[in-house]
N, CA, C and O of each residue as an XYZ file, in Angstrom:
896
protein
N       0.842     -1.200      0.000
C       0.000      0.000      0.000
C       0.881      1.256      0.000
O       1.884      1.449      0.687
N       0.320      2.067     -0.894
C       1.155      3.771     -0.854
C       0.757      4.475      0.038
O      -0.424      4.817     -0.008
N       1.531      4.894      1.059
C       0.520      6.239      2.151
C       1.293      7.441      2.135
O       2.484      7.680      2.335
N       0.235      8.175      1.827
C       0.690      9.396      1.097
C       0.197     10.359      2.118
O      -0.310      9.964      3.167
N       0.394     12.095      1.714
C       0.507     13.091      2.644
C      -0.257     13.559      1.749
O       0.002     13.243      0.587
N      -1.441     14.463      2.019
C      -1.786     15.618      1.403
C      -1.611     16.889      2.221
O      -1.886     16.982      3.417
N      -1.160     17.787      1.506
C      -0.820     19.388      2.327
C      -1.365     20.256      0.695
O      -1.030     20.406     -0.480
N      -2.638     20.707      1.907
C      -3.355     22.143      0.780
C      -4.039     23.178      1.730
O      -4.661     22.579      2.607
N      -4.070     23.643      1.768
C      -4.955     25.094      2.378
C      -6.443     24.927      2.354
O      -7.150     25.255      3.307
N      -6.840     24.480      1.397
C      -8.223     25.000      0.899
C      -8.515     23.281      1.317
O      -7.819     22.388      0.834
N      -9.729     22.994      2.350
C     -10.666     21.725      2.505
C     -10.992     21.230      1.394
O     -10.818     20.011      1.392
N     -11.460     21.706      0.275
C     -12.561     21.349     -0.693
C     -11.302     20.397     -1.797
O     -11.606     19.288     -2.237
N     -10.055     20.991     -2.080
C      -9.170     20.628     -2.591
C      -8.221     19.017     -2.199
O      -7.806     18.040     -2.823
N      -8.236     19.583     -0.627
C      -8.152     18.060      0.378
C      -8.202     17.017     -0.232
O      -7.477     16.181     -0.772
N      -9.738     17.362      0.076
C     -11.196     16.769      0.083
C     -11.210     15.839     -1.496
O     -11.532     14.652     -1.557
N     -10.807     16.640     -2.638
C     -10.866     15.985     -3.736
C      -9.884     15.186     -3.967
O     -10.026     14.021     -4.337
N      -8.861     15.724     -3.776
C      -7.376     14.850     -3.781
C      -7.692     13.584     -3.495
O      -7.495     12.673     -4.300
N      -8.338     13.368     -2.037
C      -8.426     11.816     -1.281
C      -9.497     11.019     -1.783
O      -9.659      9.812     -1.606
N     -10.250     11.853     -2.460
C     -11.269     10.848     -2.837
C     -10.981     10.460     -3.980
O     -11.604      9.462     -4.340
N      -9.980     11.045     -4.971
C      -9.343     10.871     -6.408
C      -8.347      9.171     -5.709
O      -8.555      8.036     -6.140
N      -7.543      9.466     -4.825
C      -7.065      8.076     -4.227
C      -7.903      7.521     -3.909
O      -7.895      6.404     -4.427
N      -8.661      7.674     -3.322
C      -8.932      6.809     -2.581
C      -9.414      5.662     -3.665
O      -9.514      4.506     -3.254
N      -9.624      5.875     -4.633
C     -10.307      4.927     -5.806
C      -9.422      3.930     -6.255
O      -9.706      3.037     -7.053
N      -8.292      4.129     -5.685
C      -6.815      3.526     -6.606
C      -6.853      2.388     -5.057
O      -7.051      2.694     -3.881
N      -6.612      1.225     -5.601
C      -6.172     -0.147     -4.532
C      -5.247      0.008     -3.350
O      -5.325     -0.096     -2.126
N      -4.446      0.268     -4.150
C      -3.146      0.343     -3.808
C      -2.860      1.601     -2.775
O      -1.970      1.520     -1.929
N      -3.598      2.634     -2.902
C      -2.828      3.926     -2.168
C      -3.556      4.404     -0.932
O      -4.780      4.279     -0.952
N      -3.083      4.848     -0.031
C      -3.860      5.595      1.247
C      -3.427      6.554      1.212
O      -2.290      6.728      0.773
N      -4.326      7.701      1.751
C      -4.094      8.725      2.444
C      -3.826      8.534      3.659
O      -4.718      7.804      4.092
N      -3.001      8.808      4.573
C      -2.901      8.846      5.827
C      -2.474      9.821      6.638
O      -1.965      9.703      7.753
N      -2.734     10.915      5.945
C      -2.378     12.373      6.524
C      -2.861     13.356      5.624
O      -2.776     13.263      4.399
N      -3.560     14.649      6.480
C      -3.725     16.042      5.966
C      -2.966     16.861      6.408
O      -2.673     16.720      7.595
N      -2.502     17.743      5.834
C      -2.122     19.034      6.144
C      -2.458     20.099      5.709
O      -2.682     20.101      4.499
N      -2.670     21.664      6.590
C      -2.921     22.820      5.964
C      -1.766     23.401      5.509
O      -2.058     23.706      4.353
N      -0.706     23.720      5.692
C       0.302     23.984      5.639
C       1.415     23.210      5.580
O       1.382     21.995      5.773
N       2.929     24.157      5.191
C       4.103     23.669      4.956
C       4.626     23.089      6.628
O       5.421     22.190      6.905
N       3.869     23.953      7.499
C       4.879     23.563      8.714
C       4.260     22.216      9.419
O       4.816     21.396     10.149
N       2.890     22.283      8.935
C       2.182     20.786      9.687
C       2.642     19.473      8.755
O       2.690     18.322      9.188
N       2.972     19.882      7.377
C       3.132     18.684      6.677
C       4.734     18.217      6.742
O       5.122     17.078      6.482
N       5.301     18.962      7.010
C       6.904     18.538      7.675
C       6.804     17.669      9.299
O       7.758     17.065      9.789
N       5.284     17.803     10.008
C       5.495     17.589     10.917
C       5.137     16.082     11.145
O       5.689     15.241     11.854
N       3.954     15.993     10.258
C       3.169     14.868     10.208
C       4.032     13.823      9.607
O       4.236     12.696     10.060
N       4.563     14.412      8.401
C       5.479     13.113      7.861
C       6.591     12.997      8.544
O       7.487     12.435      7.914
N       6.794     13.254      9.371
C       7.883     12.904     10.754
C       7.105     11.608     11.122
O       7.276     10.444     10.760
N       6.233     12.156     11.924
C       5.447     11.319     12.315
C       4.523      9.905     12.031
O       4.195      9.054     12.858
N       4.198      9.964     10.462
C       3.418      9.294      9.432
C       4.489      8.454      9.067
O       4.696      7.321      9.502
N       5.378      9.287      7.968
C       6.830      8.779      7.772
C       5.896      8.111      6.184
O       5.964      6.898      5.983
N       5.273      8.799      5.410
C       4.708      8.154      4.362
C       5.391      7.872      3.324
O       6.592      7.902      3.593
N       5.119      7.536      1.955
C       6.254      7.010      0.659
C       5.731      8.245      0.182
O       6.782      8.818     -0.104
N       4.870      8.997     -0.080
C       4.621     10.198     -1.082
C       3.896     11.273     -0.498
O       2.741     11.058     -0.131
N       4.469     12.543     -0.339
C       3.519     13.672     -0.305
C       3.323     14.249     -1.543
O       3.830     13.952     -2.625
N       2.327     15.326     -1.184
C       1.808     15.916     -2.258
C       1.707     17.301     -1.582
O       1.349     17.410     -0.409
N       1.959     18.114     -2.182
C       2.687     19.296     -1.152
C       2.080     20.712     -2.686
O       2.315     20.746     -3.894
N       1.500     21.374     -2.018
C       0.547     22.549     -2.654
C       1.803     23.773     -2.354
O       2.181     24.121     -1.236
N       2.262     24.246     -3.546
C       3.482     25.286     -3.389
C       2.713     26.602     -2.468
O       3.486     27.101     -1.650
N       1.274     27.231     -2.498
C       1.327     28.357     -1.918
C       0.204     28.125     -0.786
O      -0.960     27.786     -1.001
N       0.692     28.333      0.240
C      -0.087     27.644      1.478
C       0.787     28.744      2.768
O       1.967     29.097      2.785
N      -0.421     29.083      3.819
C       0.353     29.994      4.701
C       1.431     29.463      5.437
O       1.813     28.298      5.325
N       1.978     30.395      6.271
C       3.378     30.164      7.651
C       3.829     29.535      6.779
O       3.847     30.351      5.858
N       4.421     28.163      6.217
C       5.282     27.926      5.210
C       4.935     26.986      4.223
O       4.377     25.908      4.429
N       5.294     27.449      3.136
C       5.045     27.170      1.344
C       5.531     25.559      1.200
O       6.065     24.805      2.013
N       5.236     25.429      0.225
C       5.281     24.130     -0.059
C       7.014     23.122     -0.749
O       7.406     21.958     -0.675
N       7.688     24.716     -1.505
C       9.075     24.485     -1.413
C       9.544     24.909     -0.293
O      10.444     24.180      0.125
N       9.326     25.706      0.303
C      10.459     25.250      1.723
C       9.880     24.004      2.880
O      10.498     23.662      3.888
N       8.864     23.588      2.535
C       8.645     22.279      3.562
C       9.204     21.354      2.106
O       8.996     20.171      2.373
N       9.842     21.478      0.655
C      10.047     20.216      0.612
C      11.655     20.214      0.841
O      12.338     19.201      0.695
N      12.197     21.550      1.240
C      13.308     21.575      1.294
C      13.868     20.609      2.869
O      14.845     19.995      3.296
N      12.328     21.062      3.316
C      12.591     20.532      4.910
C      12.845     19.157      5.235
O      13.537     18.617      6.098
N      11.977     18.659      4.160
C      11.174     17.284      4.159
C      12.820     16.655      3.699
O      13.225     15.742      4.419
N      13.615     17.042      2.716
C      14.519     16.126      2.694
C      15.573     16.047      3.819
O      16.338     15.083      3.853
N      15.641     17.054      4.764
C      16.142     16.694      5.846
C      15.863     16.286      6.775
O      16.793     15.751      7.377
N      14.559     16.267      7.434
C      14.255     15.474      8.430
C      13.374     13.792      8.127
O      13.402     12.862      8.932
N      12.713     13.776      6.896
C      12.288     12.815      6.290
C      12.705     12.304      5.058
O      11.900     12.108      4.147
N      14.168     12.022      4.937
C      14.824     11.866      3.279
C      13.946     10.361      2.741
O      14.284      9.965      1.625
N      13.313      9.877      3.169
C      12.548      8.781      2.377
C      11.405      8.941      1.978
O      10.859      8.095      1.269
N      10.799     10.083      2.362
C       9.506     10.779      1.115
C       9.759     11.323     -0.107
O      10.512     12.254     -0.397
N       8.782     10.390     -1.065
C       8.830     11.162     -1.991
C       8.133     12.415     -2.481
O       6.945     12.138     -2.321
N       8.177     13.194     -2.804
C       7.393     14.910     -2.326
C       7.095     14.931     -3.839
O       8.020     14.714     -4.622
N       5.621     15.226     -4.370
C       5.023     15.438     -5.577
C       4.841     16.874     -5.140
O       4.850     17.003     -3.915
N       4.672     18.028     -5.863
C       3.990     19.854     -5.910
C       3.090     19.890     -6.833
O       3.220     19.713     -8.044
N       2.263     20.102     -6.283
C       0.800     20.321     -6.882
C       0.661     22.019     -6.918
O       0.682     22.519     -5.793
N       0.556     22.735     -7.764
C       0.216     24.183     -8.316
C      -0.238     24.770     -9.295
O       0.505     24.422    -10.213
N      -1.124     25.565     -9.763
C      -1.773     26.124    -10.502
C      -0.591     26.275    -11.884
O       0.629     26.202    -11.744
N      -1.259     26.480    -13.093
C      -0.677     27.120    -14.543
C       0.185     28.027    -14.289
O       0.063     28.708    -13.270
N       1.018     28.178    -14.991
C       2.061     29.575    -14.850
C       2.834     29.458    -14.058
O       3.084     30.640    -13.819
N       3.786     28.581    -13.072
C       4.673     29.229    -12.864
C       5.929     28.155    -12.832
O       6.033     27.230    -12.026
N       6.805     28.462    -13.826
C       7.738     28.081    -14.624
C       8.595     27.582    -13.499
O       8.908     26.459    -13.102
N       8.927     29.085    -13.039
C       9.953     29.253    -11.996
C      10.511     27.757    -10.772
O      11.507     27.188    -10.325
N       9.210     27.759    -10.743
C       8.497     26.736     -9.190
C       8.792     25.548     -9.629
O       9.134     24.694     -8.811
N       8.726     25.244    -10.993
C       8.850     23.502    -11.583
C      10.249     23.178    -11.138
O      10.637     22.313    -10.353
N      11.157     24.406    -12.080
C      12.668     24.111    -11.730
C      13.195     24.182    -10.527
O      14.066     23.380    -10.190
N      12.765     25.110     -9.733
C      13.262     24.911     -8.565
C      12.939     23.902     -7.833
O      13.830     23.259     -7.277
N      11.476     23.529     -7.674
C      11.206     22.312     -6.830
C      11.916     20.970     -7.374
O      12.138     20.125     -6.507
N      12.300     20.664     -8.689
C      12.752     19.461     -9.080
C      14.357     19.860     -8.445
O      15.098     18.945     -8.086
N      14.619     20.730     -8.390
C      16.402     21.410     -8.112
C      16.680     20.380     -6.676
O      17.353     19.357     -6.544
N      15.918     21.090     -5.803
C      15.748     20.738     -4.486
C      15.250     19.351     -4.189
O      15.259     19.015     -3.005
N      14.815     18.494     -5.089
C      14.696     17.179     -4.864
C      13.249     16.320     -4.760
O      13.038     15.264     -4.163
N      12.210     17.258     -5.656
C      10.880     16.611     -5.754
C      11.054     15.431     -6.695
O      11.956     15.226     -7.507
N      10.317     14.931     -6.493
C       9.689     13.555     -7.346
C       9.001     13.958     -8.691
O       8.885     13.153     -9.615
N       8.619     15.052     -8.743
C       7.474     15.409     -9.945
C       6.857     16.645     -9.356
O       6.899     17.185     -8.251
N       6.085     16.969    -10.856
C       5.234     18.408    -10.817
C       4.063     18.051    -11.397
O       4.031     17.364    -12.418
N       2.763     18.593    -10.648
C       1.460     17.768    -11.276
C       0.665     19.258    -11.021
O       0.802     19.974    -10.029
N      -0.211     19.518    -12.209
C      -0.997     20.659    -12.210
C      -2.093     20.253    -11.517
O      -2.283     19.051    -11.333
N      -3.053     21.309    -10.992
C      -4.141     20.702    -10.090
C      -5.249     20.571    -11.134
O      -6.310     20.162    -10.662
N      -5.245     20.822    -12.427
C      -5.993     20.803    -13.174
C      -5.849     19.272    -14.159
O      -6.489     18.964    -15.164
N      -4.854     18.562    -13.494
C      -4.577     17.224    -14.127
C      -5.724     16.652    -14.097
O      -6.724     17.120    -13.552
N      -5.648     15.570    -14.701
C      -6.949     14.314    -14.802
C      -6.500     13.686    -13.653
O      -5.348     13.682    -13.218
N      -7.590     13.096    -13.140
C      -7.036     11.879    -11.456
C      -6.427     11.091    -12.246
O      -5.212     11.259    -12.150
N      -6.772     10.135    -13.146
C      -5.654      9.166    -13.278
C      -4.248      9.590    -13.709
O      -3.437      8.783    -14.164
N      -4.010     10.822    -13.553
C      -2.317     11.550    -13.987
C      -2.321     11.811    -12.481
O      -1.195     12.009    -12.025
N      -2.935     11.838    -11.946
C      -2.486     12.199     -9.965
C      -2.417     10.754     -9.618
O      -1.446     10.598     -8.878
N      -2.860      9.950     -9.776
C      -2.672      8.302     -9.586
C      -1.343      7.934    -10.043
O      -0.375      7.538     -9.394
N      -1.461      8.105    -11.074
C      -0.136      7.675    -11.871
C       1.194      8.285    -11.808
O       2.239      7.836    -12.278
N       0.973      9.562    -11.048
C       2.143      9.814    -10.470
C       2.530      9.463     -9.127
O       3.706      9.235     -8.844
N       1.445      9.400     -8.155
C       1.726      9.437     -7.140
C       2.212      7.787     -7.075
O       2.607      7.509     -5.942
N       2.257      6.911     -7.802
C       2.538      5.381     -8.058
C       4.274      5.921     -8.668
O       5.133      5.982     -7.789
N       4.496      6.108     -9.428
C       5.718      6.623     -9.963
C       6.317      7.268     -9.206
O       7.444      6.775     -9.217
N       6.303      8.117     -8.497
C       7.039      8.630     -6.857
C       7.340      7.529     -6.164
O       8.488      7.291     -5.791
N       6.113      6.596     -5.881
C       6.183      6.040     -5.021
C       7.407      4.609     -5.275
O       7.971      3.844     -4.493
N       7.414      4.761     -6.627
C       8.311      3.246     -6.795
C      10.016      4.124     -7.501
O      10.711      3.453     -8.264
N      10.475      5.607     -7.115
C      10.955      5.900     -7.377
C      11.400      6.641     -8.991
O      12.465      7.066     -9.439
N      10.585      6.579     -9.316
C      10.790      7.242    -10.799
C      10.430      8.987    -11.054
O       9.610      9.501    -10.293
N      10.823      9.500    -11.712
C      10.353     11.055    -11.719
C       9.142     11.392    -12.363
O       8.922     10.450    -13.124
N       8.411     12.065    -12.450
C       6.881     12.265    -12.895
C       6.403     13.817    -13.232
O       6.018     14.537    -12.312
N       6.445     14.280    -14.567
C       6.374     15.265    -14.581
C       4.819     15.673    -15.353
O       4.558     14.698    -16.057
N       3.960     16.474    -15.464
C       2.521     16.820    -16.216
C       2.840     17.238    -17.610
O       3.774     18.025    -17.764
N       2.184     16.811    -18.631
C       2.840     17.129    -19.927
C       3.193     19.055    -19.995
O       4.111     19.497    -20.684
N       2.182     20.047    -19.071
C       2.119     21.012    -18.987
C       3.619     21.817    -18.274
O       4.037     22.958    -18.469
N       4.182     20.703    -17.398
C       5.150     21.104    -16.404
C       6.265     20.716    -17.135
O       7.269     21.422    -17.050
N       6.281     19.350    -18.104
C       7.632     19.261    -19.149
C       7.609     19.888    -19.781
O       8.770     19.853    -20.188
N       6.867     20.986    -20.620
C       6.863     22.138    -21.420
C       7.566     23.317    -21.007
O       8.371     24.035    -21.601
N       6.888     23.365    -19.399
C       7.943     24.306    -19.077
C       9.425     24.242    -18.731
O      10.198     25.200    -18.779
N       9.713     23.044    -18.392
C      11.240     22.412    -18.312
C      11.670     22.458    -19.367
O      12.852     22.801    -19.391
N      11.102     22.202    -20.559
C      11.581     22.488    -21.610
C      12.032     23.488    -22.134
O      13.220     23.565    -22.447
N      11.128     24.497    -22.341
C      10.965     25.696    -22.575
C      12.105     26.414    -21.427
O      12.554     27.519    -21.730
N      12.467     25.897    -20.381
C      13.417     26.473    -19.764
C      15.067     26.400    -19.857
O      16.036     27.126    -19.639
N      14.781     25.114    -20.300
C      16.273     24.468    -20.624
C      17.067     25.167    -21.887
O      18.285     25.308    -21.995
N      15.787     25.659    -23.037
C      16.419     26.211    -24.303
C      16.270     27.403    -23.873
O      17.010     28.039    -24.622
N      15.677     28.331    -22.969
C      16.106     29.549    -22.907
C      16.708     30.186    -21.800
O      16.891     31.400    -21.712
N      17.011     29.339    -20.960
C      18.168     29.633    -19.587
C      18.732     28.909    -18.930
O      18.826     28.985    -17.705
N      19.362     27.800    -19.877
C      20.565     26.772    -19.890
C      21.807     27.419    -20.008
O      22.432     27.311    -21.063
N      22.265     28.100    -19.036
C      23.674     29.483    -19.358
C      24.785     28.047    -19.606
O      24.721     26.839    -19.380
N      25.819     29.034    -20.218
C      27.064     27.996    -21.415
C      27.900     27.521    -19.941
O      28.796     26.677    -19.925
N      27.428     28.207    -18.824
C      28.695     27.862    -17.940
C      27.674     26.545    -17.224
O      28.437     25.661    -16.832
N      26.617     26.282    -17.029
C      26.047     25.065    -16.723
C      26.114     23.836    -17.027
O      26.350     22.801    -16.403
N      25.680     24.305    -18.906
C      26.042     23.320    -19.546
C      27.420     22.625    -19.665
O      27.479     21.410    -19.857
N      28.570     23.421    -19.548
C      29.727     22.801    -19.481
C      30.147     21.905    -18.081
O      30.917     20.968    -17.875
N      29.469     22.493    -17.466
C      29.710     22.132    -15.864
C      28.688     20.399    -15.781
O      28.919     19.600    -14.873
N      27.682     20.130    -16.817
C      27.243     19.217    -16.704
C      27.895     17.959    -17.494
O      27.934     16.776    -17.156
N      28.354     18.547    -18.563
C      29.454     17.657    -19.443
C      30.611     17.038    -18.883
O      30.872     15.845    -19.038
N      31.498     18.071    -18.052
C      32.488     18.009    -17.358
C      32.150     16.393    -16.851
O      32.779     15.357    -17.065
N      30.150     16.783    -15.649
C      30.429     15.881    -14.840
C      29.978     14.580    -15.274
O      30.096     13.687    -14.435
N      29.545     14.305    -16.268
C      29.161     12.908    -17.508
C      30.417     12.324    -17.869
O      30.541     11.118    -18.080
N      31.688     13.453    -17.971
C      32.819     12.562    -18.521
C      33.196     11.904    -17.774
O      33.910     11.019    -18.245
N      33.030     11.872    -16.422
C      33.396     11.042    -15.596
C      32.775      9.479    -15.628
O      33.450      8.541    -15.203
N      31.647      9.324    -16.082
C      31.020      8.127    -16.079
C      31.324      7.333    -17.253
O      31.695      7.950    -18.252
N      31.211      5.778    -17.317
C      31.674      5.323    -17.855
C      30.102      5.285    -19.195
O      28.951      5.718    -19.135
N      30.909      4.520    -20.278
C      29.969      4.262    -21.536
C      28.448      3.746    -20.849
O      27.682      4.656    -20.531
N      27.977      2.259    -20.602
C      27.492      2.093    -19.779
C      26.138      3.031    -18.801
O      24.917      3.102    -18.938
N      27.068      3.604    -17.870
C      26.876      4.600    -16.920
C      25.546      5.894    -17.527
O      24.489      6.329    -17.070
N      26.484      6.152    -18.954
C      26.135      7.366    -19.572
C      24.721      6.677    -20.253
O      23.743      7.402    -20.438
N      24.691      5.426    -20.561
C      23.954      5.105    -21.710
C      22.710      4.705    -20.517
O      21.679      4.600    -21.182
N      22.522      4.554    -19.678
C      21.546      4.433    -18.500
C      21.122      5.864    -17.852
O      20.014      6.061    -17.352
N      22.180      6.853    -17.933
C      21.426      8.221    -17.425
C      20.633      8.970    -18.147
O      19.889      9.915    -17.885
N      20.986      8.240    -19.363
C      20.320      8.746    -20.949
C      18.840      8.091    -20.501
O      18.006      8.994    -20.569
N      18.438      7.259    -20.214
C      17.120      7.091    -20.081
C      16.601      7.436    -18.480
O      15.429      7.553    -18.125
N      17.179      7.497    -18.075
C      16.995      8.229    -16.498
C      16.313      9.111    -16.569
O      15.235      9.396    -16.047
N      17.400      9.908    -17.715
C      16.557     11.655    -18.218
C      15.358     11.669    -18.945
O      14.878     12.795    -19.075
N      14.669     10.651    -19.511
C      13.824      9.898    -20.319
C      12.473     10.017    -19.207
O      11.344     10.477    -19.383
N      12.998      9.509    -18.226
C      11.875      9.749    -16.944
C      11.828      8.109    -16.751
O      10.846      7.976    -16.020
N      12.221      7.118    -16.941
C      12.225      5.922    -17.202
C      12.345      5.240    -15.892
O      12.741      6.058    -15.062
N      12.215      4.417    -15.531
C      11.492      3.498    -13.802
C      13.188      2.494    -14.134
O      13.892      2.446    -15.142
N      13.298      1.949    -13.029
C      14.511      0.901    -13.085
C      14.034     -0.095    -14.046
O      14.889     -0.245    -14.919
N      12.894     -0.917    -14.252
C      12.526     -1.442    -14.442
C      12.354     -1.874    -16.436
O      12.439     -2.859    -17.170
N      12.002     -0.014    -16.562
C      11.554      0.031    -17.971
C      13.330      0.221    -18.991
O      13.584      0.058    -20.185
N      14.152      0.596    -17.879
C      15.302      1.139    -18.521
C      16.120     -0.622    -18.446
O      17.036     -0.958    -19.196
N      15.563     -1.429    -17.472
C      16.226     -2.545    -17.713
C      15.389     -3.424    -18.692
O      15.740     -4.594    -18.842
N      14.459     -3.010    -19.273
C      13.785     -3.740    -20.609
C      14.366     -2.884    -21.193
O      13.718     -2.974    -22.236
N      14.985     -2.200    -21.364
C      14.837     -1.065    -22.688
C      16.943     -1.349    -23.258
O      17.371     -1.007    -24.360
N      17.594     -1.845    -22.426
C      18.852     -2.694    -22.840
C      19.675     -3.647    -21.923
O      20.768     -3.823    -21.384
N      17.952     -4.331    -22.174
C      18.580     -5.880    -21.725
C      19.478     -5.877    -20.358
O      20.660     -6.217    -20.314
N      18.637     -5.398    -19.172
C      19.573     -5.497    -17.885
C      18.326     -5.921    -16.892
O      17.096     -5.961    -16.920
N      19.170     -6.145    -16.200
C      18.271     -6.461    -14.378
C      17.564     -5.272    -13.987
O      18.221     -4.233    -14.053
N      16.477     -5.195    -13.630
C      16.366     -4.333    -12.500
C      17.084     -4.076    -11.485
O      17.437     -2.972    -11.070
N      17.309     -5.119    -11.068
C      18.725     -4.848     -9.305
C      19.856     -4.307    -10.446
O      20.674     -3.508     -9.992
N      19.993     -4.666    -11.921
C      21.813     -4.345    -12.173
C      21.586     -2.862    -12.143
O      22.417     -2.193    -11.528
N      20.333     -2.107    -12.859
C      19.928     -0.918    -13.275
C      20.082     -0.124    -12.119
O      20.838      0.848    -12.132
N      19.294     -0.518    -10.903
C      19.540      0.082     -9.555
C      21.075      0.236     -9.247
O      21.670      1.279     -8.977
N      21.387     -0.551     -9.310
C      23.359     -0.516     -9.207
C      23.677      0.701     -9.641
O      23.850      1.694     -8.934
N      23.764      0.623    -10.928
C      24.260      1.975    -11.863
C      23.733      3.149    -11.553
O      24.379      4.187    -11.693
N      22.424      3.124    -11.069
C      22.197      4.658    -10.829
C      22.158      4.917     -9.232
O      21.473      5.864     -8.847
N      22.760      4.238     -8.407
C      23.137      4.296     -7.126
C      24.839      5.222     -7.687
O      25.245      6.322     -7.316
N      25.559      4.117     -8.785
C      26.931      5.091     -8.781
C      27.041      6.647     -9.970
O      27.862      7.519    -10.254
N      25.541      6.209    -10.372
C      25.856      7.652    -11.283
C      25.080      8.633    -10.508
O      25.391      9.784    -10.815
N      24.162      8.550     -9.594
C      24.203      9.672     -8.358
C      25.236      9.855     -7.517
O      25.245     11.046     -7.206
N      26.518      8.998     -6.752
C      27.546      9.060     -6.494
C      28.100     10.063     -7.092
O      28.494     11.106     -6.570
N      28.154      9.595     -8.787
C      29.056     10.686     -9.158
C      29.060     11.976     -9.951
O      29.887     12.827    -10.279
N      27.935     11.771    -10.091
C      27.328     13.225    -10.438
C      27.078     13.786     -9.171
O      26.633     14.910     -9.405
N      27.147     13.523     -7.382
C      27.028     14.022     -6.446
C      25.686     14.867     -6.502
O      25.418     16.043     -6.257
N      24.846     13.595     -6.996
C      23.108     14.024     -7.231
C      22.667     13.376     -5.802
O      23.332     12.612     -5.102
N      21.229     13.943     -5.536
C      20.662     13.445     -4.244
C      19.941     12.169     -4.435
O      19.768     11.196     -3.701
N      19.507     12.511     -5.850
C      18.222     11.339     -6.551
C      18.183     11.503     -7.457
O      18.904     12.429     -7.827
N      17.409     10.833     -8.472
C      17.048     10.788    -10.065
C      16.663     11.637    -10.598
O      17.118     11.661    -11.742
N      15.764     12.727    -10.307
C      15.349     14.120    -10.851
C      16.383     14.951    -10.992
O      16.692     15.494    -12.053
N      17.047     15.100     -9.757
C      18.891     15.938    -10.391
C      19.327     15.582    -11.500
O      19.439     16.262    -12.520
N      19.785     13.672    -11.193
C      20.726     13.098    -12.167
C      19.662     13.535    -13.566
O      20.376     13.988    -14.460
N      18.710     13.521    -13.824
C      17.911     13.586    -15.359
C      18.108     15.106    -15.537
O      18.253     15.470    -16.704
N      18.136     16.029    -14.606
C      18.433     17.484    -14.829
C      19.624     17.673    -15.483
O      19.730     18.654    -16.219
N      20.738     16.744    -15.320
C      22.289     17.526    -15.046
C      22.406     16.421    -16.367
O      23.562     16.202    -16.729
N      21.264     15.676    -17.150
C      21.763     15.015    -18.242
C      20.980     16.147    -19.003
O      21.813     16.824    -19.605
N      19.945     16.531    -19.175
C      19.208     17.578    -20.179
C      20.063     18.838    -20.340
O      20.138     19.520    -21.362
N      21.054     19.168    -18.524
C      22.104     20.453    -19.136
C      22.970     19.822    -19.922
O      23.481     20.609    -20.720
N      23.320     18.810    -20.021
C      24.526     18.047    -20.335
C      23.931     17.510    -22.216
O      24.569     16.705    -22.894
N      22.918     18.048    -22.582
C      22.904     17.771    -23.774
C      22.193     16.104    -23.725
O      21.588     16.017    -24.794
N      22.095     15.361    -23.290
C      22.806     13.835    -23.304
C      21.583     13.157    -24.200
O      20.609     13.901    -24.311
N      21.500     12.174    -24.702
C      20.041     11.796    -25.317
C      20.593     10.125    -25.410
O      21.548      9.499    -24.951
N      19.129      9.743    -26.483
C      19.013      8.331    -26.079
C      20.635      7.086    -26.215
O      20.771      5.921    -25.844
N      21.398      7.850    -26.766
C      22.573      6.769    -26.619
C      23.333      6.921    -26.108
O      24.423      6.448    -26.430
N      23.124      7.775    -24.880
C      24.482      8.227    -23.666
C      25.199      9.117    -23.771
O      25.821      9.452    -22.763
N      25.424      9.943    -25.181
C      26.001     10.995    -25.631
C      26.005     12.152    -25.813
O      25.005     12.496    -26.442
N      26.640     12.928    -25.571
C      26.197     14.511    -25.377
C      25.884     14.698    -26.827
O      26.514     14.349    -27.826
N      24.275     15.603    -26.635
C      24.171     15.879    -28.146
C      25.214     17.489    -28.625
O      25.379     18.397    -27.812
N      25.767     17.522    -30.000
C      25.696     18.415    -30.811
C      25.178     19.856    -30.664
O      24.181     19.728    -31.374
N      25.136     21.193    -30.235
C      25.284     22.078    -29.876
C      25.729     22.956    -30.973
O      25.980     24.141    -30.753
């Protein structure tokens, strides 16, 4: 079973969230929160596999409780749930170590399906929120980043590179070990040492620091 956190301000929003799970087998709610400072507190306490964390909420926001959340609870996975428009909030919250970005205007089965994809470790982004990652990467990817991400790819081996390439893909251990013929446990291996050495926290970095890094489906920095 998944037991998850909801943190929103508004009841009615709660309210929909849990009943959108509650439909799914597999997942519980086992915590509300109004805020950033109760939902840092509860998942102390709860200690759940996934929150879902509403970026603008009073006394404290939803990126600085997920900033919180990876220090006092580093085994949640933290989904941000927020309105259209703001670009800013995607990149930073994935910076800092979310799991995914889900608009509140998603379909439930894209809030299901992420909050399952958090939960088994994979990154999860709303087709609306990869647009803006996108859209961010080609217009404020500065030359000194990008080099700084290359730098840290040369370090990894062929291999290494050709697995972060689908990492960045958004790809589950699972799908990247169908996708060239490996284990799941071998796949986990490799991206245990290519967070090592990219000195990433988790998989949303490592897929960040391959998109500055150019990198695409055969491990290789693209062309520039």
């Amino acid at each position: 079973m998944i037991r998850v956190l909801v943190a929103d301000d508004e009841p009615l929003i709660r309210a929909g969230i849990r009943a959108i799970l509650a439909s799914a087998e597999d997942v519980e709610v086992v915590a509300e929160a109004v805020d950033g400072r109760e939902a840092v507190e509860l998942a102390r306490c709860h200690r759940p596999d996934v929150a879902l964390l509403d970026i603008q909420m009073p006394r404290v926001d939803g990126l600085t409780a997920l900033a919180e959340l990876s220090r006092v609870a580093p085994g949640v996975r933290a989904l941000i749930l927020t309105t259209f428009g703001q670009r800013d909030n995607v990149l930073q919250a994935l910076r800092q170590g979310g799991a995914g970005f889900l608009l509140k205007d998603s379909a439930p089965g894209e809030l299901i399906a992420a909050v399952r994809a958090a939960a088994s470790g994979a990154a999860f982004l709303s087709p609306e929120a990869t647009r803006h990652v996108a859209d961010s990467l080609v217009d404020g990817v500065s030359t000194r980043r990008s080099e700084d991400a290359r730098r840290r790819i040369a370090e990894l081996s062929e291999r290494e590179r050709e697995v972060l390439a689908l990492l960045g893909e958004g790809l589950s251990n699972a799908d990247t070990g169908r996708r060239i013929h490996m284990s799941e446990a071998t796949v986990k291996t490799y991206v245990s040492r290519i967070l090592a050495k990219l000195g990433c926290e988790n998989r949303v970095q490592a897929a960040l620091v391959a998109r500055d890094a150019g990198v695409h489906g055969t491990g290789e920095p693209m062309t520039r």
